[in-house]
Every structure is written in C-alpha cells, then in structure tokens.
RODO-2510 file (C-alpha; in nm, 4 decimals, decimal comma):
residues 185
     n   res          X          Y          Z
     1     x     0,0000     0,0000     0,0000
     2     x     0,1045     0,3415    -0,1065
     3     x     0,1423     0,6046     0,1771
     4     x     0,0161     0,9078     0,1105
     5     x     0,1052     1,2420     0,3254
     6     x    -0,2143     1,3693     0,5726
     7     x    -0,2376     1,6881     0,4613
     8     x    -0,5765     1,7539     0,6318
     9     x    -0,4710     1,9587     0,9273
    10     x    -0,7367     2,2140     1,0258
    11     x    -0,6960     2,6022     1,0414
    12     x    -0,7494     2,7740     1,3685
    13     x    -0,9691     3,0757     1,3286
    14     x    -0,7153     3,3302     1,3249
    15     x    -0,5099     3,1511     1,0452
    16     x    -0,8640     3,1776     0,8237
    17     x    -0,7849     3,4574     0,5826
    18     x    -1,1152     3,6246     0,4467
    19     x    -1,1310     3,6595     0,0759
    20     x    -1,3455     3,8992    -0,1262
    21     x    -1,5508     3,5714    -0,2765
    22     x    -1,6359     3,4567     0,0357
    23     x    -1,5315     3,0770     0,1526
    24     x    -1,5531     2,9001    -0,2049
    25     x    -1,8778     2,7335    -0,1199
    26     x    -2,1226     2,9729    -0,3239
    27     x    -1,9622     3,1082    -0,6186
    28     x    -1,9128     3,4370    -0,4146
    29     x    -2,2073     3,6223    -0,4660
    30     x    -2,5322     3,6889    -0,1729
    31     x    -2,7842     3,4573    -0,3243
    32     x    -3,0597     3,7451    -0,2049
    33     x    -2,9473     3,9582    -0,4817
    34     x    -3,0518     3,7351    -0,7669
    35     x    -3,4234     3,6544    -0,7859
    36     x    -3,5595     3,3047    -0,7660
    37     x    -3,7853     3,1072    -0,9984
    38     x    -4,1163     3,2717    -0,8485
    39     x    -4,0135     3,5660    -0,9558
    40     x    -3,8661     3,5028    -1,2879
    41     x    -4,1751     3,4387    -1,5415
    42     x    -4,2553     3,5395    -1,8812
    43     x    -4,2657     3,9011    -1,9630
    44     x    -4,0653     3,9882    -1,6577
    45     x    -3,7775     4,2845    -1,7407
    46     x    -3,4182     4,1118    -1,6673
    47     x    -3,0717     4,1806    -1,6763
    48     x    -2,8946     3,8928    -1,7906
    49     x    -2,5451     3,7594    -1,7942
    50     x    -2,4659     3,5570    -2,1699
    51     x    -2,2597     3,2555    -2,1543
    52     x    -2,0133     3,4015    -2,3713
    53     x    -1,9606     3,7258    -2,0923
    54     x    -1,9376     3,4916    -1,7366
    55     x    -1,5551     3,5744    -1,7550
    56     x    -1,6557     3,9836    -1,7703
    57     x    -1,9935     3,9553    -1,5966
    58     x    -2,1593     4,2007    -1,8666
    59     x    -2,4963     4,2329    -1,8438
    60     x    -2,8247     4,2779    -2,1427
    61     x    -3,1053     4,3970    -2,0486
    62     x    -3,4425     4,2091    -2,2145
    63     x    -3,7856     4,0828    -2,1280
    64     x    -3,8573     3,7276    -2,0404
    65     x    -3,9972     3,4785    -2,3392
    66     x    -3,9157     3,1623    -2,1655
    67     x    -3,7584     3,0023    -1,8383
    68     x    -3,5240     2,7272    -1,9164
    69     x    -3,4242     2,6577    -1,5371
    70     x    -3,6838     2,4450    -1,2962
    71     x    -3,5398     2,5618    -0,9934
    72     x    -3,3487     2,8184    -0,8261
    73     x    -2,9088     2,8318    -0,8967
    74     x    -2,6776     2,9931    -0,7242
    75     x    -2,5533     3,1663    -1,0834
    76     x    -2,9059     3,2692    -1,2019
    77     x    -3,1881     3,1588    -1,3385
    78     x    -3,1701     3,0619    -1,6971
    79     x    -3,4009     3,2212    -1,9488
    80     x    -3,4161     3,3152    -2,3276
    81     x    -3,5024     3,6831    -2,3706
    82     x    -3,7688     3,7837    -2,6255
    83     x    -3,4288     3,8855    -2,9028
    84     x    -3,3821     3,5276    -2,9024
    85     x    -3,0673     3,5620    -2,6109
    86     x    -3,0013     3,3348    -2,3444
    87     x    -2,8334     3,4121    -1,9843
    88     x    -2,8788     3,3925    -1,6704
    89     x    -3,1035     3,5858    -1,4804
    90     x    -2,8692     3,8927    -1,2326
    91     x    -3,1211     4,1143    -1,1155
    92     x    -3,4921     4,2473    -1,2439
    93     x    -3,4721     4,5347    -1,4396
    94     x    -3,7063     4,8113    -1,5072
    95     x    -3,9384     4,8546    -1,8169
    96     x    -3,7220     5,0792    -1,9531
    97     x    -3,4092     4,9006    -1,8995
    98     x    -3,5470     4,6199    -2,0468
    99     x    -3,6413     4,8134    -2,3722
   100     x    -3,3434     5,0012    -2,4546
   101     x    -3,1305     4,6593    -2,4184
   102     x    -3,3306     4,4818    -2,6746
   103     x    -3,3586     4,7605    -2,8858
   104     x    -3,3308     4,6365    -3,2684
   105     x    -3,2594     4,3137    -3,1597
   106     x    -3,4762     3,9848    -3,3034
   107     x    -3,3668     3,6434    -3,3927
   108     x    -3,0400     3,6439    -3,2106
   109     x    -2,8570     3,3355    -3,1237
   110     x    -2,7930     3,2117    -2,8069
   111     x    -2,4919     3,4366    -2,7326
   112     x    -2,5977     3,7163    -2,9048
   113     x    -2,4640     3,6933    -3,2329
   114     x    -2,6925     3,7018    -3,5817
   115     x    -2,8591     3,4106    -3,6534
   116     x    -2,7447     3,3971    -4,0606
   117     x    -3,0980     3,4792    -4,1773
   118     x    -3,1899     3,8372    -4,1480
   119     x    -2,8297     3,9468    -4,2923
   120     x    -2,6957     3,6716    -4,4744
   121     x    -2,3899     3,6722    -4,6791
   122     x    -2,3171     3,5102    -5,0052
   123     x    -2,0672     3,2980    -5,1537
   124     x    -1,9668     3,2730    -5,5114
   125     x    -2,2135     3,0151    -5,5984
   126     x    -2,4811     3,1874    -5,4551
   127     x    -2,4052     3,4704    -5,6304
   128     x    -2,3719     3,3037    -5,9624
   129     x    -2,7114     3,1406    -5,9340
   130     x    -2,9053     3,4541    -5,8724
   131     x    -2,8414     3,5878    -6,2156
   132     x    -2,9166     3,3379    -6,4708
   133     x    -2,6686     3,3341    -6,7354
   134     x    -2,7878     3,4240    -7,1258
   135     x    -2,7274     3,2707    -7,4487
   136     x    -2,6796     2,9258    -7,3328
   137     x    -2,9141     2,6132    -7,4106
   138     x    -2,9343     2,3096    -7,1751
   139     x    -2,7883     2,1196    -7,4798
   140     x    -2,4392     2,3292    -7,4285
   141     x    -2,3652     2,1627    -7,1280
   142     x    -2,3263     1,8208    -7,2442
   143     x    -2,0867     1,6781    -7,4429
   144     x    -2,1231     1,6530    -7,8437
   145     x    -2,2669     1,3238    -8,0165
   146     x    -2,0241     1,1802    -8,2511
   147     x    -2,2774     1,1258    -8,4902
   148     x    -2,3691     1,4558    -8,5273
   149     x    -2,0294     1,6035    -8,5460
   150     x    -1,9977     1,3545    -8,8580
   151     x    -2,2518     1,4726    -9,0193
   152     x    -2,1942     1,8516    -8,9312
   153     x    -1,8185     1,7697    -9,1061
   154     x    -1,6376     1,8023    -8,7692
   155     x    -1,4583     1,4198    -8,6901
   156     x    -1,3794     1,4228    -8,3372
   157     x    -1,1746     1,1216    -8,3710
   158     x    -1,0546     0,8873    -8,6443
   159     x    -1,2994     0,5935    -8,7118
   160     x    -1,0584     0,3783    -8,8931
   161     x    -0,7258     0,2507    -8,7705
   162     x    -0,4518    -0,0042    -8,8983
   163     x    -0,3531    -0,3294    -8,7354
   164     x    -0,0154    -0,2220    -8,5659
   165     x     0,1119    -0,6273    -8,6582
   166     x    -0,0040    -0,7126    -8,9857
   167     x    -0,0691    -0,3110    -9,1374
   168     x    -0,3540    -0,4921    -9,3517
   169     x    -0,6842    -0,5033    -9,1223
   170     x    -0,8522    -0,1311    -9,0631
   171     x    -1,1116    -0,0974    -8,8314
   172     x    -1,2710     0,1259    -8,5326
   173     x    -1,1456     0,0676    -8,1718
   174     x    -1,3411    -0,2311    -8,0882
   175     x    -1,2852    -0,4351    -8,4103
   176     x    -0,8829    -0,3591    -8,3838
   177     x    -0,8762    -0,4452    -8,0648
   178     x    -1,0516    -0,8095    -8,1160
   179     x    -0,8171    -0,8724    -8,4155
   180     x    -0,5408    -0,7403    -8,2446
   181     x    -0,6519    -1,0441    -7,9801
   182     x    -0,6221    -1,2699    -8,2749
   183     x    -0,3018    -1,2269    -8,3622
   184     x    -0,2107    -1,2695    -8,0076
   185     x    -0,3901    -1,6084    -7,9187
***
C-alpha cells in the first residue's frame, strides 16, 4: 500500500484569511441579490449575464420569453429573452431598462450573435445562381454526339485505324482491338 502524506490539518480561526468571494462554497455572490424562480416568469424585465460574458460579468437587459431553469441556482436563473438571447437571470430590471437593451434586436442566437438569416452573406455560388446566365441552351452543357459532329463535317476522332502487326486489317477501336486479340492467341 502506497502512503500518502495527511495533509488535512485544520486552520485555527485566526489563520482563516477572508477573501473577497467569500469561503468558495457559493460562487461568491449573496444569493438574495438574484431573484428566484417565483419571480422570474414570462414578460418579466431582466438583466442577464450571456454565456459568452461569465468571464466579464456584462450584463443585457431584455424581457422574459421563456424560463429554461426548474429551480433556483446559485448563478441565475436561466431564461431566453424575447431577441432570441439566453443568460442567466442577475437582477430584475425596469421597463425601460429592459427596452433600450433589446432595442433592434430579433432572432439572435444564443450568445448574441446574428442568426445567418436576417443578414446573410453570399458565396460565389450563390451569387452566380441569382443571375441566370444568357445565351446558353441546356444542350451546351453536355458533351457533343459523334454522330452529329460527322454529319456537321467536324470528326472528333478517327474511325478507322490499322492493325499495328499485320498493317492490312482497318477498323474502329473495338474491331482492332478483337483482331489485335487474334493475332495474339
């Protein structure tokens, strides 16, 4: 068996040095400042907290559409705003608040950021398909028929070719190659 060192000796009170967070067992903030689930319902004015801002702690301000947390947390309630955001819940705002925060915003994502549809950018083949291009037929996009290039004078290969062993047979492709294979057998 491996011994291990006992490194569970206890602090006396006056070795207990206070920190600003408090004693690491609540994420360091009162839990009476942020309201619980009976107060958070839709239509309520909140300030919020998005995902993407828990490092700064920046708040939006927005009105309630839906509560996505069943109970009370100790980092907020989660909800998704009316713009489409989701946070948690920091504190109720006021009507006004609440208005100027959401202020030209609809159909945001999650974190804030446009969802692709209301200003959507292009690529080339996007692009390319909106304006049709003129002059062409669907018949320009596939390949020629032999037959009809013989007929129009163009060749676009040579029909006949000589026997590479004997110089006497000509033939297309297919009938060289089979008495090519005769000569061989």
């Amino acid at each position: 068996m491996i011994q291990r060192p006992r490194n569970k000796q206890r602090r006396t009170q006056q070795q207990k040095v206070k920190t600003p967070r408090g004693d690491g067992r609540g994420g360091g903030q009162s839990h009476d400042a942020i309201p619980n689930v009976q107060q958070i319902v839709t239509g309520v004015h909140v300030s919020i907290v998005l995902k993407i801002d828990q490092s700064t702690g920046r708040q939006v301000q927005g009105t309630v559409a839906e509560v996505l947390t069943s109970g009370n947390h100790p980092r907020g309630i989660k909800v998704k705003l009316v713009d489409g955001r989701v946070g948690r819940v920091q504190r109720l705002a006021t009507e006004e608040e609440a208005r100027t925060g959401s202020a030209g915003l609809r159909n945001l994502g999650r974190n804030g950021e446009g969802s692709g549809t209301s200003a959507r950018q292009f690529g080339y083949r996007e692009e390319a398909s909106i304006i049709p291009p003129t002059g062409f037929t669907l018949a320009d996009y596939f390949p020629q028929d032999p037959i009809m290039a013989q007929s129009s004078g163009q060749l676009p290969y040579p029909t006949l070719f000589a026997c590479p062993i004997c110089f006497e047979f000509e033939g297309d492709e297919l009938a060289l190659t089979h008495h090519v294979n005769s000569h061989l057998d």
